[in-house]
C-alpha positions as MATLAB code, in Angstrom:
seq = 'XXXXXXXXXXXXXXXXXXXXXXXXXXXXXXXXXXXXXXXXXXXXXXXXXXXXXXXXXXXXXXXXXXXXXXXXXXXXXXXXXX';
ca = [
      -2.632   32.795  -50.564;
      -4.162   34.113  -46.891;
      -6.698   30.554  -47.513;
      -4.322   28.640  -48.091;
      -2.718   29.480  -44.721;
      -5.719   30.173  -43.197;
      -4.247   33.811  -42.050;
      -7.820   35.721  -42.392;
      -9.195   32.585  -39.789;
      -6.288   33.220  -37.378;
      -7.553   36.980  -37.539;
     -11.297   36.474  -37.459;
     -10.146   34.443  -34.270;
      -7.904   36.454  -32.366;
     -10.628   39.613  -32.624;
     -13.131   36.635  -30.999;
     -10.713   36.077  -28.511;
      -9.985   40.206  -27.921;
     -13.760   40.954  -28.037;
     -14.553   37.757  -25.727;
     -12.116   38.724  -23.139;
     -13.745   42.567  -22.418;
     -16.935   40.350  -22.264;
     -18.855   41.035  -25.521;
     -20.532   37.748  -26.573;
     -20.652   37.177  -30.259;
     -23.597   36.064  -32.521;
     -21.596   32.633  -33.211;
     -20.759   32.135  -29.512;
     -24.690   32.494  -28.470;
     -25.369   29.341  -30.863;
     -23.052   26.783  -29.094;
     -22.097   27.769  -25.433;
     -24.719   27.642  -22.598;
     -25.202   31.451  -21.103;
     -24.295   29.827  -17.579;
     -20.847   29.422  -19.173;
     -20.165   32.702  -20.716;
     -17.717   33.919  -17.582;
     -15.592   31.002  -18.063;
     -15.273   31.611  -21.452;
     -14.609   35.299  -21.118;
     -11.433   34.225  -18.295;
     -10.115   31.664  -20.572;
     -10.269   34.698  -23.231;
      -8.764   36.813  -20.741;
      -6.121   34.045  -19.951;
      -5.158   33.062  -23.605;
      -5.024   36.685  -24.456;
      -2.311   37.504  -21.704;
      -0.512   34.822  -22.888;
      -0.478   36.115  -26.281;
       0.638   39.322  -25.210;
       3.378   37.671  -23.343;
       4.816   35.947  -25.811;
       4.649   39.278  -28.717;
       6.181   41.357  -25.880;
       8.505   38.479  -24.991;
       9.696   38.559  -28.830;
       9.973   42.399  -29.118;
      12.764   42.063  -25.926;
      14.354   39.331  -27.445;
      14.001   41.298  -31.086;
      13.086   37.967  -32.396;
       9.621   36.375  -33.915;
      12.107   33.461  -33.481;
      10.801   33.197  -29.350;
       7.328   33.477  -30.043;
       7.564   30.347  -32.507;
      10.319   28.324  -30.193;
       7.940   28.938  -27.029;
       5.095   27.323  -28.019;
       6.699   24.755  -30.347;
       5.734   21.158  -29.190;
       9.250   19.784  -29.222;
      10.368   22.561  -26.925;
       7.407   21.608  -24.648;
       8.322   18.290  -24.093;
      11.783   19.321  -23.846;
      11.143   21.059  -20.616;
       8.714   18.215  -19.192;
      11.277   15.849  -19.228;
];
């Protein structure tokens, strides 16, 4: 079942994103992103991590999974652009 929804992916890539944003490189990223780039990536790491955070920590006030799901939710963000 965790294939079919692609859970073990989603985990695989948030420990990327938690080992990118204390600065560790991995093997995979060395193939594809140019070593000049490596800071960016570790501050957009840094960035989408916070925001993760935000949002879990947002949901444990609220004591719903409900706002993390609602927050991000496309509808909702063209809700508020308009």
């Amino acid at each position: 079942m965790t294939d079919f929804v692609r859970v073990s992916h989603g985990i695989q890539l948030l420990g990327a994103i938690l080992l990118h944003s204390f600065g560790i490189v991995t093997k995979g990223v060395k193939e594809v992103v140019p070593e000049a780039e490596y800071k960016k990536m570790c501050a957009n790491s840094r960035l989408l991590l916070a925001c993760y955070v935000a949002i879990f920590v947002w949901a444990i006030i609220a004591h719903s999974w409900v706002a993390g799901h609602v927050s991000v939710s496309p509808a909702r963000l063209r809700n508020m652009a308009a």
